[in-house]
N, C-alpha and C positions, 0 to 999 in steps of 0.2 A: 461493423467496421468494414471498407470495401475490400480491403486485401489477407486482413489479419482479425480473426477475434482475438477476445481480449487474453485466453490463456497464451497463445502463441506470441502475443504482443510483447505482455507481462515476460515471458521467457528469452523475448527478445533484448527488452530492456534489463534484466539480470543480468544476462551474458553478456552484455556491453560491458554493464557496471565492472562487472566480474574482469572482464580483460583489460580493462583500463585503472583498474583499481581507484573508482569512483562510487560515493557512501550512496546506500540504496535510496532511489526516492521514493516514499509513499505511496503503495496502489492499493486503490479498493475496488473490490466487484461492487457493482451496481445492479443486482439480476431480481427479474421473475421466477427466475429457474432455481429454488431452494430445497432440491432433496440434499440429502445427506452426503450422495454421490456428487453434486452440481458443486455444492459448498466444498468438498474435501478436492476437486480439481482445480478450483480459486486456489486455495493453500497449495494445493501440490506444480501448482507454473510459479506459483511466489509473490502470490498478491499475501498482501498483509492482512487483508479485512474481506470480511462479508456484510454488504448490508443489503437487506432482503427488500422488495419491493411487493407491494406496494408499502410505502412509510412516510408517517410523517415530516412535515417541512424540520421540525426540530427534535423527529430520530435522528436526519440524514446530517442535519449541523452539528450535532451532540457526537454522533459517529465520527465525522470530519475532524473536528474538534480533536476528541482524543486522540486519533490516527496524528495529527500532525502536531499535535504537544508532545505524545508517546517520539517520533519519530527525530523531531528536535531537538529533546534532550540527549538521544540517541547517539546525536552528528555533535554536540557542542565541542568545542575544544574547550580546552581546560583552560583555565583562568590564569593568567599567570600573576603573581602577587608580587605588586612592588613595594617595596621597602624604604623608610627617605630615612 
């Protein structure tokens, strides 16, 4: 990214959320860089997910997938039940 990597980004985009009182949206890391250190600073700026690269076309959709099933159930509001 030319001004921001992605943990600075991701910190950026919480603390919006965070001051505006706006529901998180989905970030996933996308990295080569998979120590145990690399993955726990993904977590620690407030990315949701790690997916490791090199990966398959349908790790990376399979990944996606869950992140934004997981993330939309998260957001739904509640149903409201009408009665006739």
């Amino acid at each position: 990214m030319p001004l921001l990597d992605g943990y600075a980004a991701t910190q950026q985009i919480r603390a919006h959320e965070s001051l505006h009182g706006l529901p998180k949206v989905p970030i996933a890391a996308l990295s080569a860089n998979c120590t145990k250190d690399d993955i726990a600073a993904c977590f620690q700026s407030g990315m949701d997910m790690f997916i490791g690269k090199p990966c398959t076309a349908k790790v990376l959709y399979t990944k996606l997938d869950e992140l934004l099933t997981t993330s939309k159930s998260d957001h739904e509001e509640p149903r409201m039940r009408h009665d006739s």
